[in-house]
C-alpha positions as CSV (number, residue, x, y, z in Angstrom):
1,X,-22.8,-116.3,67.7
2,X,-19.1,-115.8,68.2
3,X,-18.6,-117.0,64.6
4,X,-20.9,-114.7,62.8
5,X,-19.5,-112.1,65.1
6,X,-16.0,-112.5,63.5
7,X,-17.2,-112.8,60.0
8,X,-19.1,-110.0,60.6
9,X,-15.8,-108.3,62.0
10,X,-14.1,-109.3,59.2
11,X,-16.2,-108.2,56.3
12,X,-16.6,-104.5,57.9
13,X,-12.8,-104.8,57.4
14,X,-12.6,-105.9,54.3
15,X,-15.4,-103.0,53.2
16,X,-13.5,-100.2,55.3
17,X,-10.3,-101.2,53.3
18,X,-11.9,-101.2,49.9
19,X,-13.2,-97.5,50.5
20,X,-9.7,-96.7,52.0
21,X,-8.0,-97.8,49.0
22,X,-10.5,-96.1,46.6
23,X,-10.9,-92.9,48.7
24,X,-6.8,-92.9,48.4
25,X,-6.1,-94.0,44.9
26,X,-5.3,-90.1,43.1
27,X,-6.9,-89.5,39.2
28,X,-4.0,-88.1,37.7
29,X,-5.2,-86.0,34.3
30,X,-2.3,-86.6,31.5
31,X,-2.9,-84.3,28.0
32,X,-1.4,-84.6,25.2
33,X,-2.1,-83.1,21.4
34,X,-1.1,-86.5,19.5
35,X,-4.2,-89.2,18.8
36,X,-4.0,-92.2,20.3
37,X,-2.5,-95.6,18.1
38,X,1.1,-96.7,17.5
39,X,2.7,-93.4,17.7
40,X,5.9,-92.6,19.0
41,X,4.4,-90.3,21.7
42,X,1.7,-92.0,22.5
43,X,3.7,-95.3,23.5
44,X,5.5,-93.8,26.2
45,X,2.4,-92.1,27.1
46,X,1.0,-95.5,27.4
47,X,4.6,-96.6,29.5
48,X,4.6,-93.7,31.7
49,X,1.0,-94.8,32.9
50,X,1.5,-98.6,33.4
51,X,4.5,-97.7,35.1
52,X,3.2,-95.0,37.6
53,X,0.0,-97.3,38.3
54,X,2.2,-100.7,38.7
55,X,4.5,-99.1,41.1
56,X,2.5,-97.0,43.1
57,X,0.5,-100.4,43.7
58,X,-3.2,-98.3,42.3
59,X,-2.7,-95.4,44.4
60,X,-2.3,-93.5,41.9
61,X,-4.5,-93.8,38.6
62,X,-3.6,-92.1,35.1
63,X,-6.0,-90.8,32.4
64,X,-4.8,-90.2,29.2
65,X,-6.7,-87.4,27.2
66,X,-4.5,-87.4,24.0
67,X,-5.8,-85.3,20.1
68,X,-6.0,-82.3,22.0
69,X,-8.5,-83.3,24.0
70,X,-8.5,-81.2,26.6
71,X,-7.6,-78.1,24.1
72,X,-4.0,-77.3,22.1
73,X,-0.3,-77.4,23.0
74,X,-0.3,-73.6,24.9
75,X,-4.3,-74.2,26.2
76,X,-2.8,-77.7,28.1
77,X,0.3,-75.9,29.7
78,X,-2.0,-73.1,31.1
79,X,-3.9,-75.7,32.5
80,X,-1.6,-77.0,34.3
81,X,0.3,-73.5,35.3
82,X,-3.2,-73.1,37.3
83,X,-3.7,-76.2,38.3
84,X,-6.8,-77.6,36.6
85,X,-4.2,-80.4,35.2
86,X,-1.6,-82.5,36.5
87,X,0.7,-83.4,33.1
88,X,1.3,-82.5,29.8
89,X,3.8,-83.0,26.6
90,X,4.9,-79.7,25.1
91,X,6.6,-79.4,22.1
92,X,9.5,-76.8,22.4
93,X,7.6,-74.5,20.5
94,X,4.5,-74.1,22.6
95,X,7.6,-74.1,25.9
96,X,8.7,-71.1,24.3
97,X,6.0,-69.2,24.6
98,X,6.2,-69.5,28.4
99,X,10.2,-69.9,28.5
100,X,11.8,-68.1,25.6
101,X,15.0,-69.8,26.4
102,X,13.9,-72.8,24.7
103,X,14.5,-71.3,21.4
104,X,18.2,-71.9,22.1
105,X,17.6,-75.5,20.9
106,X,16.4,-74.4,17.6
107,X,19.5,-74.1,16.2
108,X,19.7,-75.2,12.8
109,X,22.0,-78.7,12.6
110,X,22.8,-78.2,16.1
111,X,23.4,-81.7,16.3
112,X,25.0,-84.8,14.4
113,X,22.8,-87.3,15.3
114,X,20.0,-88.5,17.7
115,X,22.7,-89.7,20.6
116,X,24.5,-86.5,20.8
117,X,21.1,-84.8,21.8
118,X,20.4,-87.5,23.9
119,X,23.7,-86.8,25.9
120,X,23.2,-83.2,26.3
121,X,19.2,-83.7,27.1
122,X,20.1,-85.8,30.1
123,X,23.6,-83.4,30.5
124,X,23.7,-80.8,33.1
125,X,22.9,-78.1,30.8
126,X,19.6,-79.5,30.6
127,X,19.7,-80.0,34.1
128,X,19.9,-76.7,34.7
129,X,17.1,-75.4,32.1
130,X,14.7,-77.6,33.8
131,X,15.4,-76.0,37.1
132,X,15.6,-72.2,35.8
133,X,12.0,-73.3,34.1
134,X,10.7,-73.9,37.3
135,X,11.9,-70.9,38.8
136,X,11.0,-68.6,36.0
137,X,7.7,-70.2,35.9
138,X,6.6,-72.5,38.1
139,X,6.2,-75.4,36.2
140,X,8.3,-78.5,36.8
141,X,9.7,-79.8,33.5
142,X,10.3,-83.8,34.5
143,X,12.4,-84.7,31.3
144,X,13.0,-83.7,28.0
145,X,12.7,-86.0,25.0
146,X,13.4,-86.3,21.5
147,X,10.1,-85.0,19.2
148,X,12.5,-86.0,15.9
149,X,14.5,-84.3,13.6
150,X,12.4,-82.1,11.1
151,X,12.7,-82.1,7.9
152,X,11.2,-80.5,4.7
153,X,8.4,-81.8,2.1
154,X,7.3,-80.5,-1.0
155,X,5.0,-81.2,-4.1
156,X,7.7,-79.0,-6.3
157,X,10.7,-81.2,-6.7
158,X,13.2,-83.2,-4.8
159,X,15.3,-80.7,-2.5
160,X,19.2,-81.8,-2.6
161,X,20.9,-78.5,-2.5
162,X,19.7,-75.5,-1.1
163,X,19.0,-74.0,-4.3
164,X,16.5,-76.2,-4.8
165,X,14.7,-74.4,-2.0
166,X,14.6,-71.1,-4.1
167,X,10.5,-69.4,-4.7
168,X,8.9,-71.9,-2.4
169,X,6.5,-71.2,-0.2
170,X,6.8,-73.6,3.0
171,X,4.6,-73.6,6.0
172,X,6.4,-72.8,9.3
173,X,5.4,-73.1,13.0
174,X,4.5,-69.4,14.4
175,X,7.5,-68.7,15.3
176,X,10.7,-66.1,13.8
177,X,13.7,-69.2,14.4
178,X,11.8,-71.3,11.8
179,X,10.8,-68.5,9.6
180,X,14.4,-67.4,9.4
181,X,15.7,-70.8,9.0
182,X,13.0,-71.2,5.9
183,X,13.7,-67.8,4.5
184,X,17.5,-67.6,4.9
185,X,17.2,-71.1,1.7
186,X,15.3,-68.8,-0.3
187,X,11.9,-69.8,0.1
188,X,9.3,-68.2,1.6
189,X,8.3,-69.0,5.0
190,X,4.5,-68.8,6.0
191,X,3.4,-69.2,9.0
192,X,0.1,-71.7,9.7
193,X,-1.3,-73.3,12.8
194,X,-0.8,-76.8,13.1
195,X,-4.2,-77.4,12.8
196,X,-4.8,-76.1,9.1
197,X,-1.7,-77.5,7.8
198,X,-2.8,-80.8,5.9
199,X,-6.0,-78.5,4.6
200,X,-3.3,-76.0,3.3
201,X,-1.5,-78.0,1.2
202,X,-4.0,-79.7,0.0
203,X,-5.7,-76.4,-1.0
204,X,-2.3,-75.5,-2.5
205,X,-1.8,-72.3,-0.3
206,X,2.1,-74.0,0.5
207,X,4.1,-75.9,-1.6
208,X,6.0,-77.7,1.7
209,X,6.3,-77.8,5.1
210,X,8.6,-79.0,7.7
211,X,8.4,-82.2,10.2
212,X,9.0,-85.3,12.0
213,X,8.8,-88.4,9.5
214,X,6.3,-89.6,12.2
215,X,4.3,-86.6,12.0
216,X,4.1,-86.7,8.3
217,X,2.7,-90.1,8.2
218,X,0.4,-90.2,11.2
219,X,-0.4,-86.6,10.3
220,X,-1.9,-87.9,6.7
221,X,0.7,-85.0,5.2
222,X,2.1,-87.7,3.4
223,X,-0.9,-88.1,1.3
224,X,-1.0,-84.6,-0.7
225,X,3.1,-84.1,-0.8
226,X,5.5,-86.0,-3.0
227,X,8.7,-85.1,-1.9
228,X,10.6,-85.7,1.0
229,X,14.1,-84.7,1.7
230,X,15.9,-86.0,5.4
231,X,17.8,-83.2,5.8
232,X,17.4,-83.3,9.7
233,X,17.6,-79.4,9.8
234,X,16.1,-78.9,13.7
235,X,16.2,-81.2,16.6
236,X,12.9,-80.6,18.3
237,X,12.4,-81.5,21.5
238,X,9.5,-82.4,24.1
239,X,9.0,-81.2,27.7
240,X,7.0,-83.8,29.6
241,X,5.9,-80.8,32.5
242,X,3.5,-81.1,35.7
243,X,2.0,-79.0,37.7
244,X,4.4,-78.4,40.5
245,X,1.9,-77.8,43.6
246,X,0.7,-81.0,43.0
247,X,3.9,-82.9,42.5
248,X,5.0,-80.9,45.6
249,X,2.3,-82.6,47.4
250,X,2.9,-85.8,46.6
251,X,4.8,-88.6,49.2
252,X,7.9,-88.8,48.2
253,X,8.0,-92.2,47.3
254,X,5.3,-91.2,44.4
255,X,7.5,-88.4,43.5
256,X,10.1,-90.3,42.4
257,X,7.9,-92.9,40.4
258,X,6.6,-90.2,38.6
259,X,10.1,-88.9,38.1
260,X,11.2,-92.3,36.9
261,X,8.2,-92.6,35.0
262,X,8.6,-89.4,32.9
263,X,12.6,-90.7,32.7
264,X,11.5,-93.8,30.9
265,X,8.2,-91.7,29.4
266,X,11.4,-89.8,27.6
267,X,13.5,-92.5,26.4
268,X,10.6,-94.6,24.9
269,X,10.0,-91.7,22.9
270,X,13.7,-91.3,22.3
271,X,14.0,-94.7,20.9
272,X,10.7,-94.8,18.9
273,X,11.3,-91.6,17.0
274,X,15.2,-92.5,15.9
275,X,13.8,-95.9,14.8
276,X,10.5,-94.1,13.0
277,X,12.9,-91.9,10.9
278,X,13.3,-94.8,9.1
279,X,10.3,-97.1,9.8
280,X,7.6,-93.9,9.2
281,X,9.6,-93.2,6.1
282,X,9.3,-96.6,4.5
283,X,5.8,-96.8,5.1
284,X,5.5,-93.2,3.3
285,X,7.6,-95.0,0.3
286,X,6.1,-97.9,0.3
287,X,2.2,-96.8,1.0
288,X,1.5,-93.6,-0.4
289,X,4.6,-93.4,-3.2
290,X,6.9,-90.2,-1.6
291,X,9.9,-90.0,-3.1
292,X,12.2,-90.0,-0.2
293,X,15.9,-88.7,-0.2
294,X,18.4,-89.0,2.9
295,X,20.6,-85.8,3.0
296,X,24.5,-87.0,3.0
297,X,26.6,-85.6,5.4
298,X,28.1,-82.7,2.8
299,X,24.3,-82.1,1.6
300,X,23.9,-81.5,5.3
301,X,27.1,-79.8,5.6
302,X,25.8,-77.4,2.1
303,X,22.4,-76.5,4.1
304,X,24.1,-76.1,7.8
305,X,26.4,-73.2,6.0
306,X,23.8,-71.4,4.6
307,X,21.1,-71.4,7.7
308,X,23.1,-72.0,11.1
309,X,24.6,-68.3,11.0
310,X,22.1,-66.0,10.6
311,X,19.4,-68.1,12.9
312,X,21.7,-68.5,15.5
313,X,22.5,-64.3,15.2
314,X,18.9,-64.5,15.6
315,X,18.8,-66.6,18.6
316,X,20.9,-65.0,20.2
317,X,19.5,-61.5,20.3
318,X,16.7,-63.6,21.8
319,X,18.6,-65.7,24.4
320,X,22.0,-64.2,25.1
321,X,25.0,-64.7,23.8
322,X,26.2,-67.2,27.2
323,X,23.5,-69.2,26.7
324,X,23.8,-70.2,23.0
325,X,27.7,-70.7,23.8
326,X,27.1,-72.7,26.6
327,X,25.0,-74.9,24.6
328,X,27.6,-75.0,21.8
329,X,30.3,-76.2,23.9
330,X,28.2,-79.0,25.7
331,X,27.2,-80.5,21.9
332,X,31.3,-80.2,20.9
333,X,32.0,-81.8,24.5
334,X,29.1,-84.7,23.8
335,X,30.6,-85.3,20.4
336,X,34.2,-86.3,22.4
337,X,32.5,-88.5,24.7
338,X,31.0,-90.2,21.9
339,X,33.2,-90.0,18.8
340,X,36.6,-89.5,20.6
């Protein structure tokens, strides 16, 4: 009797610590807009959940709802403003629409190369956007990372020079920075969703448009445009944000694996889309026939005196004038670190 009374004993343990461990292990909801395969963003997607789930020892348990899922860019970040979502991955863009500030990064060859953004993203002048973001409105941006340089494509003829922009019509995000950037070459900026891109140039209603090497491949752009010019014109970024009355009311050992989690979330991408800039480009070479050309430094140098001035005039009447110059003077002071 004594024996089946202890294994008795112990299997009501056992149960009552199963249903413990269930009834404490948290669904955390993670959206993003990119489909799920061997995509920059959706491998540190992938790392940021083996990583939170590992550490946290199954308390907590991520699901992925990436292609838009749960709605676009802007629909996902009101989500989690009211709470219905824990995480999201915002291009600048869509972050602009809730924090205008972020235009400031959308200044045309703002930066030299993939490790000088790198040092101001993790700089304190990021450190102090992320914090004015959650004051201004109430989201908590964990990290930004690197969406890629963008860069233009066409089904006209190789772009070199900026005259070789003149009479095209290239497709734009909604937003004025990019549409003075496109206009300012001579071409003629129109504006298209995301969504009806590929069916717009395929229909012919743009000659071009503007993006990620990654993008254009995994986006099946690269199939109905033949020419593709690296001219790295914009740095865009990525905002990895969660809803901040739920990070708020996590332990705070789960707070900092979700911190560290978004931290390495950011530098997988950071690493993936520098080495897809080259890798995505291939395959668009090599697989569908784009001819590709990588801008030289004075090409770069040609495009950067043309566009920087009058979009960053622009900026600035959108940002202020200290916030553009304190941005400019943390690149020049990256750049020394670096280069000195």
């Amino acid at each position: 009797m004594l024996i089946k009374k202890i294994v008795a004993t112990a299997c009501a343990a056992a149960v009552s610590g199963l249903l413990s461990t269930a009834a404490y292990a948290q669904d955390i909801k993670f959206g993003i807009g990119i489909p799920e395969g061997d995509f920059p963003e959706y491998n540190a997607l992938v790392r940021f959940k083996e990583y939170v789930e590992f550490k946290s020892n199954g308390e907590m348990n991520v699901r992925l709802f990436p292609n838009n899922q749960l709605g676009g860019e802007r629909e996902m970040l009101e989500q989690v403003q009211q709470g219905s979502l824990e995480l999201t991955f915002a291009a600048d863009g869509a972050m602009a629409g809730f924090y205008p500030p972020m235009q400031v990064w959308s200044i045309p060859y703002l930066f030299e190369s993939a490790p000088v953004a790198w040092e101001v993203m993790n700089g304190e002048f990021a450190d102090d956007m992320r914090a004015d973001i959650l004051e201004k409105t109430g989201l908590r941006a964990l990290a930004f990372s690197q969406n890629g340089f963008r860069s233009f494509t066409n089904n006209i003829r190789p772009i070199v020079n900026p005259e070789d922009m003149a009479g095209m019509k290239i497709r734009t995000m909604e937003s004025p920075v990019f549409m003075e950037l496109v206009n300012s070459l001579g071409a003629t900026a129109t504006p298209i969703s995301g969504s009806e891109v590929l069916m717009s140039l395929r229909q012919g209603v743009v000659d071009g448009q503007e993006n990620p090497p990654a993008v254009v491949y995994g986006g099946g752009l690269g199939e109905v445009q033949k020419y593709y010019t690296l001219d790295e014109h914009v740095f865009g970024l990525h905002v990895i944000i969660a809803n901040e009355e739920w990070f708020s009311g996590l332990s705070e050992g789960n707070r900092q694996i979700i911190k560290d989690a978004a931290l390495l979330m950011a530098w997988t991408e950071n690493l993936q889309k520098t080495e897809g800039d080259w890798r995505f480009s291939e395959k668009l070479r090599e697989e569908l026939g784009m001819e590709i050309h990588v801008s030289t430094p004075d090409e770069k140098a040609a495009f950067k005196e043309i566009t920087q001035a009058p979009v960053e005039a622009f900026i600035r009447t959108k940002v202020g004038d200290d916030l553009v110059d304190e941005l400019l003077g943390q690149v020049d002071a990256a750049k020394d670190r670096l280069y000195d």
